[in-house]
C-alpha positions, 0 to 999 in steps of 0.5 A: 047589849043588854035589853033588859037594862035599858028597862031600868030608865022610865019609857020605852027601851027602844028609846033609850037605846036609839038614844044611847047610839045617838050620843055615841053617834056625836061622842065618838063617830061625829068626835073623831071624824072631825078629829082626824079630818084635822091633822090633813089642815094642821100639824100632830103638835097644832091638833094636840094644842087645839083639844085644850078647849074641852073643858070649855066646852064641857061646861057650856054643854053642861050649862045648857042642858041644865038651863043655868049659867054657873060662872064658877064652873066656867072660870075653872075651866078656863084656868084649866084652859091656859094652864093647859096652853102654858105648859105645851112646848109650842107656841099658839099659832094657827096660821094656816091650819085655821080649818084644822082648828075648826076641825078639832073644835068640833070634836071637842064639842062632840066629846063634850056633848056626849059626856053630858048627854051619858052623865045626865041619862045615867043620873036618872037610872042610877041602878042601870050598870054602865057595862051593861049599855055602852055597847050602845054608845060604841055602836053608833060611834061605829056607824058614823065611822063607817059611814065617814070611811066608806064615804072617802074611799078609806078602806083601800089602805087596809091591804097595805098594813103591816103586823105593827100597824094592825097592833096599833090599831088594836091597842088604839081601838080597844085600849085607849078609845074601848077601855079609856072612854068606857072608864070616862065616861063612867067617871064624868056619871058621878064627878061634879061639872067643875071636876069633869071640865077640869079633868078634860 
């Protein structure tokens, strides 16, 4: 949490840094909160087949926040789309699970948002150096998790875990959501729309 860095934006610090933990508030606490709800509605398979809806997303967010419509963009997304439903190994079906795929949809669109949101905030301070303000991002992702946890009485679950499952939250908290969203969205900052809604 650099304070400094946030001075390389024009305004306020304070601004750019509630804003930071607003986007990391929707990307990753709203984003997972919705993307775990899911798998009580909808089977493992059926929540994985149900995320192929991203670039979608990506690229509608992306249209918006830039006030045009850019069909190219779209229909790239949407090939990525399909290609992405051909080559899952179950058939599309929800039946059922249709609040976990209201679910999942959801936080596609969280993640979407953020990324756009990071991407378009960081074009305009080219100089701010990403490691030095994602801590904001994490911390409101931390928050609404917090608050989402302690709501639904999800903590009572810790004093049941075993050596392995305090590894695979470890290796998931700090490896793949730390480590894998810091380097996306530090990619999405400088990938064109159509390559950053194909790449999801």
């Amino acid at each position: 949490l650099r304070w400094r860095e946030l001075s390389l934006w024009p305004g306020r610090p304070w601004r750019r840094a509630l804003w930071l933990v607003l986007v990391g508030a929707v990307q990753y606490g709203l984003m997972y909160t919705g993307y775990l709800a899911s798998f009580r509605y909808a089977e493992a398979h059926q929540v994985a087949l149900f995320t192929v809806t991203t670039p979608l997303y990506e690229c509608l967010v992306h249209d918006a926040w830039a006030r045009r419509f850019d069909p190219r963009n779209l229909l790239l997304a949407a090939l990525a789309v399909v290609g992405a439903a051909v080559l899952q190994p179950r058939v599309w079906s929800v039946g059922a699970a249709w609040l976990g795929f209201a679910l999942v949809q959801a936080s596609c669109l969280c993640f979407a948002f953020g990324q756009v949101a990071y991407r378009q905030m960081r074009r305009r301070a080219p100089a701010v150096r990403d490691h030095a303000v994602f801590a904001w991002l994490y911390l409101g992702g931390l928050l609404v998790c917090t608050l989402t946890v302690s709501a639904t009485g999800g903590w009572g679950g810790l004093a049941t875990f075993g050596a392995g499952q305090v590894w695979t939250l470890l290796y998931l908290g700090v490896v793949a959501s730390g480590l894998g969203f810091y380097l996306w969205n530090r990619g999405a900052v400088s990938a064109p729309p159509a390559a950053l809604a194909v790449a999801n």
